[in-house]
C-alpha positions as CSV (number, residue, x, y, z in Angstrom):
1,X,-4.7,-33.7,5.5
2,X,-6.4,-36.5,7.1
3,X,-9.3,-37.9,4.5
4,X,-12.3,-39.7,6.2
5,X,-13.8,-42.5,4.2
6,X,-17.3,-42.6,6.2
7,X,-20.5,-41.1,3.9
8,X,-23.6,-39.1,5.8
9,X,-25.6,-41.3,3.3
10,X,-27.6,-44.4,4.6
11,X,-28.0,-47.6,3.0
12,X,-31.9,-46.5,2.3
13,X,-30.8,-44.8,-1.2
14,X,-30.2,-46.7,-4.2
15,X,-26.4,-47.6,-4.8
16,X,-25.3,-44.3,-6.6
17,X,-26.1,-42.0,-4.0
18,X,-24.3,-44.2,-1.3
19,X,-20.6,-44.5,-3.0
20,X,-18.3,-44.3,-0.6
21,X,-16.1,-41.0,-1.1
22,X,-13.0,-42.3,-0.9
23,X,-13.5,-44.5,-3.9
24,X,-14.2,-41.8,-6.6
25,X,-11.2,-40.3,-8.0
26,X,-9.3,-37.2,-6.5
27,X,-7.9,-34.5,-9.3
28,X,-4.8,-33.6,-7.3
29,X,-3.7,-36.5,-5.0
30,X,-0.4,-35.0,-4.0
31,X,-1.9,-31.5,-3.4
32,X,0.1,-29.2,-0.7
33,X,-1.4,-28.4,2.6
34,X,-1.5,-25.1,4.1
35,X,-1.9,-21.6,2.7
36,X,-0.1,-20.5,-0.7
37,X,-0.8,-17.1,-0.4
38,X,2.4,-16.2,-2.0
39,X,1.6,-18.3,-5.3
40,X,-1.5,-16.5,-6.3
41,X,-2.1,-15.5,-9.4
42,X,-0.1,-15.1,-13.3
43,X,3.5,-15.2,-13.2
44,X,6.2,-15.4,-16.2
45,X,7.9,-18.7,-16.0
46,X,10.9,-20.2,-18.1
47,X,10.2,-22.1,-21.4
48,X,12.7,-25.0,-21.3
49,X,13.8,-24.9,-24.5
50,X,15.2,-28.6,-24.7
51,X,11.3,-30.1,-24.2
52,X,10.7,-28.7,-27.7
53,X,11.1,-30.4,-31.3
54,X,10.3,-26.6,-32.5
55,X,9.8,-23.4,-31.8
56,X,7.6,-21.1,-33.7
57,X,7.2,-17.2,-33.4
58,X,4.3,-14.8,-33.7
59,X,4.7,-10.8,-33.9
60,X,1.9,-8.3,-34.8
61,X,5.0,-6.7,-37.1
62,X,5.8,-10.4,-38.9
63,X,3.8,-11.9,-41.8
64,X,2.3,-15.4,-42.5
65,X,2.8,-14.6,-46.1
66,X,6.7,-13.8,-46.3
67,X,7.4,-14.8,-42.5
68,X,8.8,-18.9,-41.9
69,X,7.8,-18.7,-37.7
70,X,11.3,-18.0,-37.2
71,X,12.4,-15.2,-34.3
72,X,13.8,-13.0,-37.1
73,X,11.3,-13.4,-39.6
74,X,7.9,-14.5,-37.7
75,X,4.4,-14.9,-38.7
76,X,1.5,-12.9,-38.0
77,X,-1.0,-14.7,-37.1
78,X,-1.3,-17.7,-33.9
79,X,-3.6,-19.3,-36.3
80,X,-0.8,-19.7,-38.9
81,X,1.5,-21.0,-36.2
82,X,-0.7,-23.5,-34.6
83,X,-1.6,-25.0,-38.7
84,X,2.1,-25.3,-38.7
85,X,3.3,-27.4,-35.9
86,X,5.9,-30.0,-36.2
87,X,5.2,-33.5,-36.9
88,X,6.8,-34.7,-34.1
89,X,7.6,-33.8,-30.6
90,X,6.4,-30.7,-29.0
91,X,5.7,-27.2,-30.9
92,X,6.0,-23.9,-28.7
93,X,4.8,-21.1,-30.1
94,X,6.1,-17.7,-28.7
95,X,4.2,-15.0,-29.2
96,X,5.1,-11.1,-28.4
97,X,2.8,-8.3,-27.2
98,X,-0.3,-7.2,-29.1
99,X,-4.0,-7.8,-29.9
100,X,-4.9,-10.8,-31.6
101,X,-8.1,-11.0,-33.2
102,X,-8.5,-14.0,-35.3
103,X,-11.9,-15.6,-34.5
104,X,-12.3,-19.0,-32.7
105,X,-8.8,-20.4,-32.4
106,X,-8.7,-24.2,-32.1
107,X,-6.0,-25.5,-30.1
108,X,-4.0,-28.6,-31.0
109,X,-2.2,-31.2,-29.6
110,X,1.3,-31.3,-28.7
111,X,1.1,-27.5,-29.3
112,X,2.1,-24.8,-26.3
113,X,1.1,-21.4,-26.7
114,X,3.3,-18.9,-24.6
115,X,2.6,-14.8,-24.4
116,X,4.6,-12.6,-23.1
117,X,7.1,-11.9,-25.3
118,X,8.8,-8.4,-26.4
119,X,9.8,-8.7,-30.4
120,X,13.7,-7.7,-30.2
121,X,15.6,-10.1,-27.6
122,X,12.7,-12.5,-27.0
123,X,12.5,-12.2,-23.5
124,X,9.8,-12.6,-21.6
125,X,7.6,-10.5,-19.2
126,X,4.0,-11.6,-19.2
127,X,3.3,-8.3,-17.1
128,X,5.0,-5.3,-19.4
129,X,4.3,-7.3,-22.7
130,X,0.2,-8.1,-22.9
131,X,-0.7,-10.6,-25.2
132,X,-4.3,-10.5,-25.8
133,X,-6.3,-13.4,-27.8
134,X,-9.6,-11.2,-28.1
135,X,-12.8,-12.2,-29.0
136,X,-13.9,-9.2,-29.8
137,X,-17.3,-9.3,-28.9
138,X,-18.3,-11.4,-31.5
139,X,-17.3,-14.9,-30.7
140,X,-15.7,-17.7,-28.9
141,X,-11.6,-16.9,-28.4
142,X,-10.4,-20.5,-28.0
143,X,-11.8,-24.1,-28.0
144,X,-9.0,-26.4,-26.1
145,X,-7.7,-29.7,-27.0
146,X,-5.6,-32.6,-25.0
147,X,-2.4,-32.4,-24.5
148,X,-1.7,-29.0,-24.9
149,X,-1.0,-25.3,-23.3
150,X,-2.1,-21.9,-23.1
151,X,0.3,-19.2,-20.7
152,X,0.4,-16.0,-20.4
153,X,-2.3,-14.6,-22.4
154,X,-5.5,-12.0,-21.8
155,X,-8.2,-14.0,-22.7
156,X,-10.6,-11.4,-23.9
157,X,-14.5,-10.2,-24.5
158,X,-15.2,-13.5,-25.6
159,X,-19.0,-13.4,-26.0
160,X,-21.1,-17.2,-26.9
161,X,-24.5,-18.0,-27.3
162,X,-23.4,-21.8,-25.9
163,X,-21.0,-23.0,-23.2
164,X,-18.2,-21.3,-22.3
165,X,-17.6,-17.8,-23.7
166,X,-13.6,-17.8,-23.6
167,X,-13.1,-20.9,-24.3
168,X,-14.6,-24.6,-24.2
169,X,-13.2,-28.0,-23.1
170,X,-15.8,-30.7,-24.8
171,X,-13.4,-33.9,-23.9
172,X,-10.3,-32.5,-23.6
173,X,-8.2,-31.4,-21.0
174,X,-5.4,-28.6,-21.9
175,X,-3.1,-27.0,-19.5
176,X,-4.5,-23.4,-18.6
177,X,-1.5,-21.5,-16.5
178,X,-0.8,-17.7,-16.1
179,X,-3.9,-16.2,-18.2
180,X,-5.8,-13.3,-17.3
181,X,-9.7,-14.1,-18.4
182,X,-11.8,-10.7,-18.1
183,X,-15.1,-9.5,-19.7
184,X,-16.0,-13.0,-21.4
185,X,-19.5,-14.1,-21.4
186,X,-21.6,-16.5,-22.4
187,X,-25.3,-15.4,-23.1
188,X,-28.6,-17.1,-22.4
189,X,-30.2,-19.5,-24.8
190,X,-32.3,-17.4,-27.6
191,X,-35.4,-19.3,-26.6
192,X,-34.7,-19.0,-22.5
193,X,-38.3,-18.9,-21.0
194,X,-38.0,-15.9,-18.8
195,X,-41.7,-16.0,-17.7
196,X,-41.9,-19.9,-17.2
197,X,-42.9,-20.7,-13.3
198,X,-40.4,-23.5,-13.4
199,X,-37.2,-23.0,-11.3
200,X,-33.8,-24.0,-12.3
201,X,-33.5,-24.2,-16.2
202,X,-30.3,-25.2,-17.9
203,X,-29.1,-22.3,-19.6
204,X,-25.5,-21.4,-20.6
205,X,-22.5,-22.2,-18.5
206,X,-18.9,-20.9,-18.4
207,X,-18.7,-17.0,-18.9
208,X,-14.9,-17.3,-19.1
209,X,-14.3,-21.7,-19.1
210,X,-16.8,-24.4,-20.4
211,X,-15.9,-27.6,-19.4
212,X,-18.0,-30.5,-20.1
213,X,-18.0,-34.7,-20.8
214,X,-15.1,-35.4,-18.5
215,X,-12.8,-32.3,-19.4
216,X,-9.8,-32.1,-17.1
217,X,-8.3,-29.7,-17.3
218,X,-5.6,-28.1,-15.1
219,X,-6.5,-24.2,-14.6
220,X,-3.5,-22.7,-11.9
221,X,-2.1,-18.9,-11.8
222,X,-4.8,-17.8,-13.4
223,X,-6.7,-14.2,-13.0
224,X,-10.4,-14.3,-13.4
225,X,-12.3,-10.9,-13.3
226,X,-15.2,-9.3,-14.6
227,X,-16.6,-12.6,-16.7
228,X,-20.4,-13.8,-16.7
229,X,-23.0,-15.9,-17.9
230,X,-26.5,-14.3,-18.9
231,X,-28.5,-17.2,-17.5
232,X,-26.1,-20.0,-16.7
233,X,-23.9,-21.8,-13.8
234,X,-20.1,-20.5,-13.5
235,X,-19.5,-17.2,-14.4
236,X,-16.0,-18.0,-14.8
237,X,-15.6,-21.6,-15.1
238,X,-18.4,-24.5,-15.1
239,X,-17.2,-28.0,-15.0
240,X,-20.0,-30.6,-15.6
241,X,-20.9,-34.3,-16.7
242,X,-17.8,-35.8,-14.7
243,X,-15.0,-33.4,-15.2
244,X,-12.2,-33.8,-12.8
245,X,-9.8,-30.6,-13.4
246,X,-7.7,-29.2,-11.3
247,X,-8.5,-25.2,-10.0
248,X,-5.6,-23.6,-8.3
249,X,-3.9,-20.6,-6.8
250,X,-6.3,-18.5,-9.2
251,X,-8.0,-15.2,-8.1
252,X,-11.8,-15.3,-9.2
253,X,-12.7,-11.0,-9.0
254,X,-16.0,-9.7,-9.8
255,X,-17.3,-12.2,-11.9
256,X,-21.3,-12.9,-12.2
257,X,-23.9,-15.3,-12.5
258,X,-27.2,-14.7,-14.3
259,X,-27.0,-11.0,-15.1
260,X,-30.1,-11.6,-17.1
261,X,-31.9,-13.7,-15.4
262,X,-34.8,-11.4,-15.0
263,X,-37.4,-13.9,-13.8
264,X,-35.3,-14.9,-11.1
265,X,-35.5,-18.3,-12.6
266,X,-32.5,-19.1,-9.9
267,X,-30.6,-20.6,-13.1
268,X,-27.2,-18.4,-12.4
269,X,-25.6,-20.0,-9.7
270,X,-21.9,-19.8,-8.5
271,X,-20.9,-16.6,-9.3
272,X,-17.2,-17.5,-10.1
273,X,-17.4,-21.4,-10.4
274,X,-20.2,-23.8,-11.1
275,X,-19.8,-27.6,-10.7
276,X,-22.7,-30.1,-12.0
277,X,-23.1,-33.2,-12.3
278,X,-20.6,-35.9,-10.8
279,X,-17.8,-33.0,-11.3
280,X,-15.1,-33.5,-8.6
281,X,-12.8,-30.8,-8.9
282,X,-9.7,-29.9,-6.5
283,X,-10.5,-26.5,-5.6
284,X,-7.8,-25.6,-4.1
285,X,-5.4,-22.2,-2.6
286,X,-7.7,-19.9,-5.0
287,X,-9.2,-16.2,-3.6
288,X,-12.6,-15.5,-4.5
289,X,-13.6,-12.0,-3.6
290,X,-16.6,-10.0,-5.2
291,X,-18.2,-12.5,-7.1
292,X,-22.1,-12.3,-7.2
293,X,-25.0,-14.1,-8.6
294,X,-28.2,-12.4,-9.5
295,X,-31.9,-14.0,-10.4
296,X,-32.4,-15.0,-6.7
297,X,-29.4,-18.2,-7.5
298,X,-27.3,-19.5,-4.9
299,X,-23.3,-19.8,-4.2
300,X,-21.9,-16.5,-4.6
301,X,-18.5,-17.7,-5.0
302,X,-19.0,-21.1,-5.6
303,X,-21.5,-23.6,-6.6
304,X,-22.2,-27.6,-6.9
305,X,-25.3,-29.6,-7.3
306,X,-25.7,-33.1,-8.4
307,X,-23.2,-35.8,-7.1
308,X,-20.3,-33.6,-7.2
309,X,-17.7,-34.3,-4.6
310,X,-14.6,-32.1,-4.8
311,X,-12.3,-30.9,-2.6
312,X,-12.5,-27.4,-1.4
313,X,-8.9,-26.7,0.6
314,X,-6.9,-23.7,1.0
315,X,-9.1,-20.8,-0.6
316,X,-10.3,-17.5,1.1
317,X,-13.7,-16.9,0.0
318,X,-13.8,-12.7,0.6
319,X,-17.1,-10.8,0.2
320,X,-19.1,-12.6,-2.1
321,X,-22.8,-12.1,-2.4
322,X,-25.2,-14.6,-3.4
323,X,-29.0,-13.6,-3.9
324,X,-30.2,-16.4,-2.6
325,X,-28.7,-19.2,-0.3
326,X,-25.2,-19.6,0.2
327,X,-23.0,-16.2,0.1
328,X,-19.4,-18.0,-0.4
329,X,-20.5,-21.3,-0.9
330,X,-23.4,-23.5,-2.0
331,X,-23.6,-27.6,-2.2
332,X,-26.9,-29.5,-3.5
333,X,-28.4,-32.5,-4.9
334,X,-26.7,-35.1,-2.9
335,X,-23.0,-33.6,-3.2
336,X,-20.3,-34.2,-0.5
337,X,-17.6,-31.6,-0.5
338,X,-14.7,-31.8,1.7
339,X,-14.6,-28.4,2.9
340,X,-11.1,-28.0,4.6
341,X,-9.2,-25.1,5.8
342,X,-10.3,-22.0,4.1
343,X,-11.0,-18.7,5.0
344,X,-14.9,-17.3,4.7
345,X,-15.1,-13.9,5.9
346,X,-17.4,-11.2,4.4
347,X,-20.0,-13.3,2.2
348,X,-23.6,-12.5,2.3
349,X,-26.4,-14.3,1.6
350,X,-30.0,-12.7,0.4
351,X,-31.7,-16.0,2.2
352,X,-29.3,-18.7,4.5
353,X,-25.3,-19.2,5.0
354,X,-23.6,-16.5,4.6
355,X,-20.7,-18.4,4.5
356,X,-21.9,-21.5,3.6
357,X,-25.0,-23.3,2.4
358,X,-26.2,-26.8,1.5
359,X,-29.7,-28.1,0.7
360,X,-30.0,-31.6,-0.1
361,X,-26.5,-32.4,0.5
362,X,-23.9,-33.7,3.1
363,X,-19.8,-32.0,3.8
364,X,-17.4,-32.6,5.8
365,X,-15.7,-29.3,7.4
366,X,-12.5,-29.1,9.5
367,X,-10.3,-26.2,9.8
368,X,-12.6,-23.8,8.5
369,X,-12.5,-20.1,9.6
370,X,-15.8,-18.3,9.3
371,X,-16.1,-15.0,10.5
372,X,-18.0,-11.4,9.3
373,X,-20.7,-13.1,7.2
374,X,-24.2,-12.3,7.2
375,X,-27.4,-13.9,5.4
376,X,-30.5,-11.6,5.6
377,X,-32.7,-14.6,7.4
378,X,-30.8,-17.4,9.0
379,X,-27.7,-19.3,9.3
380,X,-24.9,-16.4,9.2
381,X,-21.8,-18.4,8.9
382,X,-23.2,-21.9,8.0
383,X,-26.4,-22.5,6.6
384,X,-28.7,-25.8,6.1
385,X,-31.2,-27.1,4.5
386,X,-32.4,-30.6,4.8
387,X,-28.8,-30.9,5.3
388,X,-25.9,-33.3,7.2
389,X,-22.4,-31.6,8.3
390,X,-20.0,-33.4,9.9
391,X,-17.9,-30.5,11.4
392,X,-14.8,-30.8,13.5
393,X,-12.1,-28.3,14.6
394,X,-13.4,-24.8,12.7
395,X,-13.6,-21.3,14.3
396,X,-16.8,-19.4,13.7
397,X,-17.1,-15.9,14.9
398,X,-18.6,-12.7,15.0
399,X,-21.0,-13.6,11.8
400,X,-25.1,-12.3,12.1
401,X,-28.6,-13.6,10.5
402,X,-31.2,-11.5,10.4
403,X,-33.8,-14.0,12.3
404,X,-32.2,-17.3,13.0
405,X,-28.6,-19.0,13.9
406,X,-25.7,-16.2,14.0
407,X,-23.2,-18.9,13.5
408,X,-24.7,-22.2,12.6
409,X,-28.7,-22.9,11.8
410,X,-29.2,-26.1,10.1
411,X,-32.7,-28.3,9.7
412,X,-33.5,-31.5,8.0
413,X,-37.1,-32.5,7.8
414,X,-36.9,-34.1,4.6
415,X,-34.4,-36.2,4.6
416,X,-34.2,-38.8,7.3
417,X,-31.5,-41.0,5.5
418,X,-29.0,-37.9,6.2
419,X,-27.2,-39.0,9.3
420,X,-27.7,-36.4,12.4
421,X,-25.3,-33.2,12.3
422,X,-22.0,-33.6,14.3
423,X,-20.2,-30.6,15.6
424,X,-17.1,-31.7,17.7
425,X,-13.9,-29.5,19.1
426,X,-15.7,-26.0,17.0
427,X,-15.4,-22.3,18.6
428,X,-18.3,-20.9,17.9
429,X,-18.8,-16.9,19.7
430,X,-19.7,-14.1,19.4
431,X,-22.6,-14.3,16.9
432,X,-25.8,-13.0,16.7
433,X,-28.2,-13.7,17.2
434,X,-27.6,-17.0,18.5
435,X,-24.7,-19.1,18.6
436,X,-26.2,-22.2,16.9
437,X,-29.6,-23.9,15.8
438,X,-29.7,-27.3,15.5
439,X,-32.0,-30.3,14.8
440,X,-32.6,-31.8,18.3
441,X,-30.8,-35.8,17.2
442,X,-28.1,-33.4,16.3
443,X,-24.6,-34.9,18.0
444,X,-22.5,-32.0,19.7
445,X,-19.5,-32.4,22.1
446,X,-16.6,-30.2,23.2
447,X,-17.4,-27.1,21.7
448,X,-17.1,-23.7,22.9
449,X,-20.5,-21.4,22.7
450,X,-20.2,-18.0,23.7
451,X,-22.2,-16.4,25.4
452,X,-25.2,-18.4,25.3
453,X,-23.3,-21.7,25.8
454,X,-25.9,-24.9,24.3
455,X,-27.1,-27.1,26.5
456,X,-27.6,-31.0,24.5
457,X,-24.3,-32.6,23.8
458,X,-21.5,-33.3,26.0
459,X,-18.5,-31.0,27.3
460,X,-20.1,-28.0,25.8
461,X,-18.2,-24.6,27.4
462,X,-20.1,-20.8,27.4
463,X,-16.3,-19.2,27.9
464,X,-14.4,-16.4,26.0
465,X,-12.8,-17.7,22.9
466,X,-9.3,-16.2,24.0
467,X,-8.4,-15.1,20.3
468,X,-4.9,-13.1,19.8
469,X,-5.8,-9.3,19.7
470,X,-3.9,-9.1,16.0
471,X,-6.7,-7.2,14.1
472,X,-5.3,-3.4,13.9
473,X,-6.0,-0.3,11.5
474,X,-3.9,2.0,9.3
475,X,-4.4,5.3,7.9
476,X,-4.3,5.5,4.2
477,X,-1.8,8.2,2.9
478,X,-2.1,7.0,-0.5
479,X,-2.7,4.9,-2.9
480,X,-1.9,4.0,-6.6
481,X,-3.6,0.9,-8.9
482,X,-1.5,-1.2,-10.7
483,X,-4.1,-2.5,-13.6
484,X,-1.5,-5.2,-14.9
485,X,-0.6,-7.0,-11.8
486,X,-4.6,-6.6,-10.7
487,X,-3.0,-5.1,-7.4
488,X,-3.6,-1.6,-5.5
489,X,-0.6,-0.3,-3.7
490,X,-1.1,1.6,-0.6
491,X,1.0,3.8,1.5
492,X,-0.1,4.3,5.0
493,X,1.4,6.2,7.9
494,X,2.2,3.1,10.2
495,X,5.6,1.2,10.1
496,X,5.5,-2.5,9.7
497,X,7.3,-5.9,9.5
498,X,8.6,-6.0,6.3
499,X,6.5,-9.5,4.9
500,X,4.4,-10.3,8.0
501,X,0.9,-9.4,6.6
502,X,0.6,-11.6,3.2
503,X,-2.2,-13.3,3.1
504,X,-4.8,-11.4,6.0
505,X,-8.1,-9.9,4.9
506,X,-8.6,-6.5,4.9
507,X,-11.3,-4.0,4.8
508,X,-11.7,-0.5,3.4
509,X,-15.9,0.4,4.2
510,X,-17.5,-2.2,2.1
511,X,-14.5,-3.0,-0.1
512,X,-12.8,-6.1,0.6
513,X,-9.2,-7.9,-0.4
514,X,-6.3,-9.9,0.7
515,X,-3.1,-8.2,1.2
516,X,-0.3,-9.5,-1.1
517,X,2.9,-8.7,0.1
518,X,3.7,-5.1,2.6
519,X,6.7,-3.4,2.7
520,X,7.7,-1.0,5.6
521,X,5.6,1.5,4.8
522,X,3.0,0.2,2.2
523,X,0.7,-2.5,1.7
524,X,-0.3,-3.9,-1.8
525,X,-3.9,-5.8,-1.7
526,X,-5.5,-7.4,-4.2
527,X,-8.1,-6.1,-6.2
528,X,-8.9,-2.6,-8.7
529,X,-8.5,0.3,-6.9
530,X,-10.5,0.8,-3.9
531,X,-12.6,3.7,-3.2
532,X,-10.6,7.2,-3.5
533,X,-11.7,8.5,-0.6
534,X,-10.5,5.6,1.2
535,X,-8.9,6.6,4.6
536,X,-8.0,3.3,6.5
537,X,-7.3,0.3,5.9
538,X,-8.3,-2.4,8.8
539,X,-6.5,-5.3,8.8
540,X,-8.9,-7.8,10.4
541,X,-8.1,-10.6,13.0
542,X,-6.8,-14.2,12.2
543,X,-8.8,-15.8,15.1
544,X,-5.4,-17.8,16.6
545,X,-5.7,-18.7,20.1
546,X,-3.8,-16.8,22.7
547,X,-1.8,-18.5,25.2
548,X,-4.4,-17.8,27.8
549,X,-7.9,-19.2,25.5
550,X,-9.7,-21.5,27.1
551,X,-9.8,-23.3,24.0
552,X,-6.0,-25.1,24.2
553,X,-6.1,-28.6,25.3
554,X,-9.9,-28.7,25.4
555,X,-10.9,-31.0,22.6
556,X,-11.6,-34.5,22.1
557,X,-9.0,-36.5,20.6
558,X,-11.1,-39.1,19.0
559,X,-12.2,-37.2,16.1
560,X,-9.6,-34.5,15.1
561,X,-7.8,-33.1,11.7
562,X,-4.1,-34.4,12.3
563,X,-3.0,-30.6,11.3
564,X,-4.6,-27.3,11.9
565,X,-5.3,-24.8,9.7
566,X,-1.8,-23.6,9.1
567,X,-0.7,-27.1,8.6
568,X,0.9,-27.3,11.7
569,X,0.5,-30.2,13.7
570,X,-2.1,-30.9,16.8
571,X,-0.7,-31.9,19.9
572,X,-2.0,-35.3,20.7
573,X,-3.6,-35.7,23.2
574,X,-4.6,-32.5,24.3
575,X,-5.5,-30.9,21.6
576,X,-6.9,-27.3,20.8
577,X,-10.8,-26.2,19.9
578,X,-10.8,-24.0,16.9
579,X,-9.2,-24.3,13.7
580,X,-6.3,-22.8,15.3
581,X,-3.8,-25.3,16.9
582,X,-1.8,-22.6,19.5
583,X,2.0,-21.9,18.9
584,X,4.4,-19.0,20.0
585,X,2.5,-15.9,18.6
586,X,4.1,-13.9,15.5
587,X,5.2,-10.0,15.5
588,X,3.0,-8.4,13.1
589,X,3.8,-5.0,13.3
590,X,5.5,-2.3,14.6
591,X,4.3,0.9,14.9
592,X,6.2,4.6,15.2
């Protein structure tokens, strides 16, 4: 995707809050374009063997007294294998199915921990043999280290008084692929002042991941569910004091943010992911669905304050609630995301953006699909306060507010060094109450706003979006959980395309998903099992262009993404308004 160098920050703030994006470092320079929805989540990969000076093995049946870490005579213990590493080269230690409580476990350099092992053959299954590193309830599971790896675990009730309840990164930056993290947390300080007036106290970060003091670490394939802090940013992960990991096709279910903060001290924010202070993460072809935060905080999904600048690209943020501002997504303090083709539909915010919010705080949006969100007073896809967007090419649709700015209400009355908003080539329809709310030195040109149209700006159009009519329902016949691949299979009446539905959003009454994969007659979604008296399941539009919208050819060439939202390219010079770039329309179904 195209990266634009230009800041919305004027040369009236001091030097740090005027760096030029394009000079701080990016966490994954080579990242892939378009959706992944196929790469989501834990998966058992091969252990090349050759990249190893040794191999150790851990069984709950083998012994650290009589065993020698062999595959016939193991130890018992992964804290007896990771004291026993080679001096040279790599150590992996292979480790079969079972419950492993052994305190904090410290990882170590040049050491690879691998679960999902069965005791007999060796073989590997990370789905029918659970390895769990369990905390217990009593303490810390893991604290990380450089150069090392943990795959294929169930990270486990890890509970902390401190940053990060599952496992903390102080400095270092391991390698965290194809875990599950559930039911960590990391409580509120002993001494938290619940009945202080002050807003915004530093509690406890990280219910599941603590990063901190430029920890960058690489966290792909991993499951995230039902993880929290007490009073604290991240209740899944927290990155902060220039940390520059990598997040990745990870699915962040359920977790919380300031469960406890009873005070509504607003110091729980980002329900799944909380960045701070000059943290630039790649955030990148993740699903966040279900995650909350509590104590009137902000970013339901996701959260950054402080000079962070990461790169959000690729995810589908899925009903997540925030109490405050900022249902999926919430930038302050002078951070300047680049928000690029992701999916927001379902978020809802207790305040403004139901989609998205930012307060203090610049982004640059292209490609961007916002559609069914809500906040309870304005701004029900895109939220702002004392706020700059630049915001080119994204499709906002059929989202509400309960007072002001369906789609789009943003103000700035504090800030006059924010450069004006800029809205260029965006469909914005069918929201209500209105279509947009702007700042009147606000710079608009060829967008479509329907009905209601908008008057300032240049090329504006009040037409009928023109989206595909792909959005259908099916009747539930049955369905059955599967609790190790976090899925819910469904059978449903209807026949389909084998394959064509991975990756839409769907919607059983207030329970939403993604579907994974569909077979003929069944569709598997992501998720715990939804409600059992669950009758149909809708699957909800894409918002592409049909070949009659008025929206193909009627952008502004100037200023445009080089791709759309599917990666596919724009057709210069007539290109499309929307995030959607129109090509031959798919087969989705077929019904009997």
């Amino acid at each position: 995707m195209k990266l634009r160098t230009g800041s919305g920050l004027l040369l009236l703030l001091p030097a740090l809050l005027v760096a030029d994006p394009s000079e701080k470092r990016t966490a994954w320079p080579d990242a892939p374009s378009g959706f992944q929805w196929d790469k989501l989540g834990p998966r058992t990969v091969a252990i090349g063997a050759t990249t190893y000076a040794a191999t150790r093995h851990v069984s709950p049946s083998g012994s650290d007294e009589r065993g020698d870490g062999s595959a016939k005579s193991p130890w018992r213990s992964v804290g007896k294998a990771l004291a026993s590493s080679a001096t040279e080269g790599r150590t992996a230690v292979l480790v079969t199915a079972g419950t492993y409580k052994e305190g904090t476990l410290t990882m170590q350099p040049r050491v690879d921990l691998f679960g999902g092992f069965e005791g007999s053959g060796w073989t590997r299954d990370i789905f029918k043999n659970p390895t769990v590193l369990s905390g217990g309830g009593e303490g810390r599971v893991l604290i990380g280290a450089d150069d090392s790896r943990l795959d294929g675990f169930i990270v486990e009730d890890g509970v902390f008084r401190g940053l990060g309840g599952g496992i903390l990164c102080d400095r270092v930056s391991p390698v965290l692929t194809n875990n599950v993290f559930r039911l960590n947390r990391a409580l509120e300080p002993e001494d938290f002042p619940h009945e202080s007036d002050r807003r915004r106290i530093r509690g406890h970060d990280g219910g599941a991941i603590g990063l901190i003091n430029d920890a960058n670490a690489d966290i792909r394939h991993n499951l995230f569910h039902d993880n929290e802090t007490g009073v604290g940013y991240g209740g899944a992960v927290s990155a902060a004091h220039d940390c520059v990991p990598i997040i990745a096709h990870n699915v962040f279910w359920g977790n919380r943010a300031g469960v406890t903060d009873r005070n509504e001290t607003r110091s729980g924010n980002g329900g799944a992911v909380g960045l701070l202070f000059s943290s630039r993460a790649a955030v990148m072809h993740n699903l966040f669905v279900a995650n909350a935060t509590l104590g009137d905080a902000d970013g339901g999904a996701l959260f950054m304050e402080y000079f962070c600048w990461p790169d959000v690209q690729n995810n589908a943020f899925v009903g997540n609630v925030s109490a405050d501002d900022g249902g999926g997504l919430d930038h302050q303090k002078f951070s300047y995301p680049k928000i690029r083709a992701n999916l927001f539909y379902g978020n809802h915010a207790g305040k403004s953006g139901g989609g998205m919010h930012m307060d203090d705080s610049a982004a640059e949006m292209e490609n961007n699909i916002f559609a069914y969100n809500h906040a309870d007073r304005e701004g029900g896809g895109i939220g702002g306060t004392h706020g700059w967007v630049h915001a080119v090419n994204n499709t906002i649709v059929h989202n509400s507010a309960g007072r002001d700015g369906g789609g789009i209400q943003v103000v700035n009355i504090k800030n006059p060094f924010l450069r004006p908003t800029i809205l260029r080539n965006n469909l914005i329809a069918l929201n209500k109450p209105e279509q947009v709310i702007l700042p009147n030195d606000a710079d608009t040109a060829y967008n479509i706003m329907h009905p209601g149209g908008y008057v300032p700006g240049y090329y504006n159009k009040n037409s009928s979006p023109g989206f595909r009519d792909d959005g259908f329902k099916l009747a539930i016949r049955a369905a059955q959980a599967d609790p190790a691949g976090f899925v819910s299979k469904l059978s449903v009446a209807e026949q389909l395309a084998e394959g064509t539905l991975t990756g839409r959003i769907v919607r059983i009454g207030d329970f939403w998903s993604m579907v994974r994969a569909n077979g003929v007659r069944e569709v598997t979604i992501w998720g715990p099992a939804p409600p059992a008296d669950a009758t149909v399941l809708e699957i909800l539009p894409s918002f592409r262009l049909a070949a009659d919208s008025p929206a193909i050819d009627a952008g502004v060439y100037p200023d445009f993404p080089p791709f759309d939202i599917d990666n596919e390219p724009r057709i210069f010079p007539g290109i499309d308004i929307g995030a959607d770039e129109y090509h031959a329309e798919p087969v989705h179904r077929k019904v009997e």
